[in-house]
C-alpha positions in Angstrom: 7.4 -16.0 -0.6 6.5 -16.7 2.8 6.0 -13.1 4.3 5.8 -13.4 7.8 10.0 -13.9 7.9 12.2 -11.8 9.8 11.3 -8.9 11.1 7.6 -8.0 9.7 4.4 -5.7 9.8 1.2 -7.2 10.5 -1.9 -5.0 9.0 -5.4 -5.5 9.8 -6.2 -7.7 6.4 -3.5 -10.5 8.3 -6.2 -10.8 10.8 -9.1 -10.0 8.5 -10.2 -9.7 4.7 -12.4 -6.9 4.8 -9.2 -5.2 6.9 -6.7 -2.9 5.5 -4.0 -4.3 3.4 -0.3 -3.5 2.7 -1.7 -1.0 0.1 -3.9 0.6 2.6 -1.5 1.9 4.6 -0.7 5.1 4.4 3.1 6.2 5.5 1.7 8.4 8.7 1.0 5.3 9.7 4.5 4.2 9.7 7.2 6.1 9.6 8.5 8.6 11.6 6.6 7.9 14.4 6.9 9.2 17.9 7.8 5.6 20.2 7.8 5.0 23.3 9.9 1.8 24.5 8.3 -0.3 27.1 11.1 -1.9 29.5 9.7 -5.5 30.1 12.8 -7.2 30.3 12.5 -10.9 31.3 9.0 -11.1 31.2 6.9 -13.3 29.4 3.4 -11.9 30.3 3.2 -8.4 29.4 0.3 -6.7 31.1 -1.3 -3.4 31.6 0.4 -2.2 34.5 3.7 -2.2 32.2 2.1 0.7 29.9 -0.4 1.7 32.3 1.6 5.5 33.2 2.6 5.6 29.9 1.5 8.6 26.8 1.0 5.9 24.1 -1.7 8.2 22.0 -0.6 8.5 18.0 2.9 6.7 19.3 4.5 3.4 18.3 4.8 1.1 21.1 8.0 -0.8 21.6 8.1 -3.6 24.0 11.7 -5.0 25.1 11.8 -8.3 26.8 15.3 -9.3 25.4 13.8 -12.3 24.2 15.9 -11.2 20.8 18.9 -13.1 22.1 16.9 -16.5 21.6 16.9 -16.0 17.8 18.5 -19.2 15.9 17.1 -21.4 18.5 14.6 -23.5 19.3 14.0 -22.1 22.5 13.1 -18.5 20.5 9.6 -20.4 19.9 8.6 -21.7 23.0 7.3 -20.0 25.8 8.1 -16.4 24.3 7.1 -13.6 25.6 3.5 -12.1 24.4 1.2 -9.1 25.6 -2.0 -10.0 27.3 -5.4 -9.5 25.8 -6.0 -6.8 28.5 -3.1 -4.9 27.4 -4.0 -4.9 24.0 -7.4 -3.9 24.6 -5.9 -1.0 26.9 -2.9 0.3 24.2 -6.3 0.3 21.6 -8.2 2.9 24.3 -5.0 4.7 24.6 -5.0 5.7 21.4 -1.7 3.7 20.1 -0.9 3.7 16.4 1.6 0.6 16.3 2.8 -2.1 18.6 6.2 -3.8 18.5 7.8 -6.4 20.0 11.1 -8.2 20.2 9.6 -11.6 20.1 8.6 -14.7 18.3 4.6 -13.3 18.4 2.9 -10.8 20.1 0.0 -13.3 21.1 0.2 -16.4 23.4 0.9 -19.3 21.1 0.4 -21.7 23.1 -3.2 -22.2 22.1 -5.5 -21.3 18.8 -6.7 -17.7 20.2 -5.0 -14.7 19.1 -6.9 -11.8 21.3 -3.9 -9.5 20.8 -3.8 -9.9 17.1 -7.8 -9.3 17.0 -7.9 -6.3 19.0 -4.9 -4.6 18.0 -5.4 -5.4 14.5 -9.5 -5.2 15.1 -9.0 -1.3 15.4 -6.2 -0.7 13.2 -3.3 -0.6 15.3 -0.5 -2.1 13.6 1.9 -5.0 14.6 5.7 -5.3 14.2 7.0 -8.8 15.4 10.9 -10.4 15.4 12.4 -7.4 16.2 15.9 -7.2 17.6 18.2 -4.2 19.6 15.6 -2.5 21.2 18.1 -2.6 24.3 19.4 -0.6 22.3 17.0 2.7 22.7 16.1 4.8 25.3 12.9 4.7 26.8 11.7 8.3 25.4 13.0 10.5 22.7 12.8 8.2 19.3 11.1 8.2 16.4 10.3 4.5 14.3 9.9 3.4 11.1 8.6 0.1 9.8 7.3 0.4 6.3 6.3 -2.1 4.2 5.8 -1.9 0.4 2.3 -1.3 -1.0 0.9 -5.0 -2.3 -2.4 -5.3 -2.6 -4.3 -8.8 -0.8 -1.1 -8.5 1.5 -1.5 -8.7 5.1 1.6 -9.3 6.4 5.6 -8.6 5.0 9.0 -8.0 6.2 10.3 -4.6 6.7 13.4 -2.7 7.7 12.3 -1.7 11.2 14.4 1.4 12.6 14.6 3.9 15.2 15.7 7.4 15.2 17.1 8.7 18.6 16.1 12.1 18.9 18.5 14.4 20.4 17.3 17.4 22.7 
């Protein structure tokens, strides 16, 4: 089974052996999660200043660039959207548990380098990639889930990502 299909967690063992696997991870890592969603609609660079004046500490981090409504075609792989390396190393300062975006990869693919994956994944921040509806949330006020089952040597598998609007 190929397991980075579909929607899917990345854990730090994806990146690097001696990382955490799918086993590792313990469930107050990923679900019910405070999130914040990131409007970066359009975008294909996503850079500090778009989380900048944002409380990511202990939250998942979900980035919308509508880049959803490519899925099915070939465009969804070229020039998708993709946080920077700076970004990533500022959401791992922050204090973010998860990152998530509705894209084809949170890294540039247009070359062998993946700085997001490393850093994020580097200091055990979690990735969710492929996701869809995020247009659908508001920007404050959910909870997210996105867990995987425990396999051990597993770095990477599909989940059922959700949110949970929270009503005041």
């Amino acid at each position: 089974m190929v397991t980075n299909t579909g929607t899917y967690l990345d854990s730090p063992f994806h990146f690097d052996a001696k990382g955490n696997d799918l086993e590792d991870l313990s469930l107050d890592m990923l679900a019910d999660l405070p999130a914040v969603l990131v409007d970066a609609s359009d975008q294909i660079e996503v850079g500090v200043a778009f989380f900048r004046d944002l409380d990511v500490a202990g939250k998942a981090v979900l980035v919308k660039t509508n880049w959803s409504q490519h899925w099915n075609t070939e465009q969804y792989f070229e020039n998708h959207p993709h946080l920077t390396e700076e970004a990533a190393l500022f959401l791992v300062e922050q204090g973010a548990k998860l990152v998530g975006i509705d894209s084809h990869n949170i890294d540039n693919t247009n070359g062998k380098l993946r700085p997001v994956h490393k850093h994020l994944l580097g200091n055990n921040v979690l990735i969710c990639e492929h996701m869809s509806n995020l247009d659908q949330l508001p920007l404050s006020g959910v909870r997210f889930f996105a867990v995987p089952p425990k396999i051990t040597g597993v770095g990477t598998f599909p989940v059922r990502a959700f949110a949970q609007v929270i009503e005041d």
